[in-house]
N, C-alpha and C positions, 0 to 999 in steps of 0.2 A: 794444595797440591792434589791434582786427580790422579786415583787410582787407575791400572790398568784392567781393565776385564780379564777374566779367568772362570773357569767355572770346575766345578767339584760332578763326581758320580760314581758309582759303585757297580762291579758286576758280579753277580750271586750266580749258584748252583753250575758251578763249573766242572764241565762233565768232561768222558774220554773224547770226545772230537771237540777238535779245537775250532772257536768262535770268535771273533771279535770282540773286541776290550769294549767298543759302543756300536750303535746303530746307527745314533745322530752324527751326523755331519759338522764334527769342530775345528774347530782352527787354533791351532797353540803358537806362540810367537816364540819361545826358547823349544819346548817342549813339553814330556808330561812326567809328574811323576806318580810311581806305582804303590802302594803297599797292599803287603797280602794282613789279611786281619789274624789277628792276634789269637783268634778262638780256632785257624786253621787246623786240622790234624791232618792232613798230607800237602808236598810239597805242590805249589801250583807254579806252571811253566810260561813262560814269556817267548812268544818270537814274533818273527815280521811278514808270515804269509799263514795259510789255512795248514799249512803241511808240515808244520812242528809239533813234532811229539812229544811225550813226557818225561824223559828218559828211558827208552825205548831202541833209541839209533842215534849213536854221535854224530851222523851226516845231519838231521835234522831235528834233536835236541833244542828244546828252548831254554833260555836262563830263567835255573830255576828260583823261586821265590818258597821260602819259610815261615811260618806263622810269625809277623810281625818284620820279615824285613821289606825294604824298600829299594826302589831303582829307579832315577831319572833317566828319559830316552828324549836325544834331541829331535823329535818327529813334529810334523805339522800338525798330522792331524790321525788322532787316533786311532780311527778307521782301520788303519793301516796295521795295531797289534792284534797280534792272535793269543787267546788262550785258550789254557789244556793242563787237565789233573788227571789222577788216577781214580777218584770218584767224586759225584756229586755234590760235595760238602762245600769246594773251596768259593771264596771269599775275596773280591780285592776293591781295593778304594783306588780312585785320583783323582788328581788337580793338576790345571795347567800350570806354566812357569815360563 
């Protein structure tokens, strides 16, 4: 039985302006899932354009992620998340699904 492709990546030093989960151009067939890394010490924020803040403004507030927790998004292609902390330190892993 063939396995489905998927692929894994990480994005370091996430700073006050919020950037893109990747750079590359992937293609997820469910989706993707997120974890913040375990050695995190502030909260790192999740949304869907450049203009999600970090807990900041409930109008534009992302879901935020804790050292060590996780969050599947059913998205094609990752391109498309943003992330944003309150400084430099945070941390996040994924894989597609």
């Amino acid at each position: 039985m063939a396995l489905p492709n998927f692929f894994t990546g990480s994005k370091t030093g996430i700073e006050t302006s919020a950037v893109a989960l990747t750079s590359t151009e992937l293609h997820c067939k469910r989706g993707i899932q997120i974890l913040a890394d375990s050695s995190n010490s502030n909260v790192v924020y999740v949304g869907n354009d450049s203009s999600v803040t970090a807990g900041t403004a409930e109008s534009t507030d992302g879901y935020p992620l804790a050292a060590g927790e996780s969050i599947v998004l059913p998205v094609t292609d990752p391109n498309s998340i943003f992330v944003i902390g309150p400084a430099g330190t945070g941390k996040l892993f994924f894989v597609s699904v």
